[in-house]
C-alpha positions as CSV (number, residue, x, y, z in Angstrom):
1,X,17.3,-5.0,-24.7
2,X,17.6,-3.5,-21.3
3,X,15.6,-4.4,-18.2
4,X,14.8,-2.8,-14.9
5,X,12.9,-2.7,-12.3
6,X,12.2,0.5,-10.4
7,X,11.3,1.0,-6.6
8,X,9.7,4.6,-6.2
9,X,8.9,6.2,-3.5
10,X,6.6,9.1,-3.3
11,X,4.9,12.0,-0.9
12,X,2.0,10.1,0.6
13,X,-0.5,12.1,-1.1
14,X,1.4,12.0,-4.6
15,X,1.2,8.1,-5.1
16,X,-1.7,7.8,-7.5
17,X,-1.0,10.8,-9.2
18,X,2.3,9.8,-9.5
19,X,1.5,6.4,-11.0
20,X,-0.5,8.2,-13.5
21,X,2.4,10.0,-15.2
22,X,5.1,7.3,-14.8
23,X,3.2,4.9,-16.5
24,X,2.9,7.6,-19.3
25,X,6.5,7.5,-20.1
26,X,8.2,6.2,-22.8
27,X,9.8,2.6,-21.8
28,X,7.7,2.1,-18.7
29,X,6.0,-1.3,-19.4
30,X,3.5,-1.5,-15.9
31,X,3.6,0.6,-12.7
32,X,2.5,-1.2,-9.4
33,X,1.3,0.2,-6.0
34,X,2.6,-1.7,-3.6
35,X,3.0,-2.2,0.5
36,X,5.6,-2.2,1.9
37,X,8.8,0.4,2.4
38,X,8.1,1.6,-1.2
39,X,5.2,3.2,-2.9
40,X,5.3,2.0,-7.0
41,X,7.2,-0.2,-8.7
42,X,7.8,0.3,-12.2
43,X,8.7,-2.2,-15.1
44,X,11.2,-0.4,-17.7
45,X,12.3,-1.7,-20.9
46,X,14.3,-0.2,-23.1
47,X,16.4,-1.2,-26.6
48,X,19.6,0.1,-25.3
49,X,21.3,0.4,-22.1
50,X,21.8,4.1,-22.4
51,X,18.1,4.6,-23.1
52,X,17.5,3.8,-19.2
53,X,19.4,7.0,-18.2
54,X,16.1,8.7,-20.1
55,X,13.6,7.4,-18.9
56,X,14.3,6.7,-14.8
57,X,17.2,9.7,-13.8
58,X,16.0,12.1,-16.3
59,X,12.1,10.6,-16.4
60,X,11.1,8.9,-13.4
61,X,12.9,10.9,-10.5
62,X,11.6,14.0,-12.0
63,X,7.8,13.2,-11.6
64,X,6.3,15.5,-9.5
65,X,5.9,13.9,-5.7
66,X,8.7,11.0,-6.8
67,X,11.0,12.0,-3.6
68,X,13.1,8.8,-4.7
69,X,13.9,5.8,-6.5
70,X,16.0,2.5,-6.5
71,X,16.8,0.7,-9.5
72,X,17.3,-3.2,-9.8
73,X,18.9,-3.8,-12.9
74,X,17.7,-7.3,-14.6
75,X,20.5,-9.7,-16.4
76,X,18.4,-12.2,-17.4
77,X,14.8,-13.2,-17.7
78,X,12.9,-16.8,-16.2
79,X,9.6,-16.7,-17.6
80,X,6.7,-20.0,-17.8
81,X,6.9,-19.4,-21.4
82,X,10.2,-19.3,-22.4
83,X,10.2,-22.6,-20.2
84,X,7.8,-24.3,-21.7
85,X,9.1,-23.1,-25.2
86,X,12.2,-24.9,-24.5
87,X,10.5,-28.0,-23.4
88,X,8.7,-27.7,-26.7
89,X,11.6,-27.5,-28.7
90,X,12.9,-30.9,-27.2
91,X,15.2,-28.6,-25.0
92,X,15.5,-29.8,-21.2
């Protein structure tokens, strides 16, 4: 499994519209608006590594008002659940 986290920025009148068709790609788990010096931030989850190159260089950057993007790759994942899953199974 591959993880990432996308920071997109887009033309000021493109963010919604944006949104719309990045969340509408294969991989993309949630898209965000958020403040701040970026416009969306996408959630991307794919079964391979490779399968990234498809859906944020070749999927993402190419959405029409996407005028760039950052990618934070994830190595592992801290969840509540997995936490408390552990804690269930006598783990500390």
């Amino acid at each position: 499994m591959a993880d990432a986290i996308v920071l997109i920025t887009t033309e000021s009148d493109m963010v919604s519209e944006a949104a719309k068709r990045i969340v509408e790609l294969d991989g993309v788990q949630d898209v965000y608006s958020v403040a701040g010096d970026v416009d969306l931030v996408a959630v991307v989850s794919t079964d391979h590594f490779e399968d990234l190159t498809s859906v944020i260089p070749e999927g993402i950057a190419k959405v029409d008002g996407v005028v760039g993007t950052q990618t934070l790759m994830a190595f592992r994942t801290y969840s509540r659940e997995d936490e408390q899953a552990a804690f269930d199974l006598g783990g500390d």
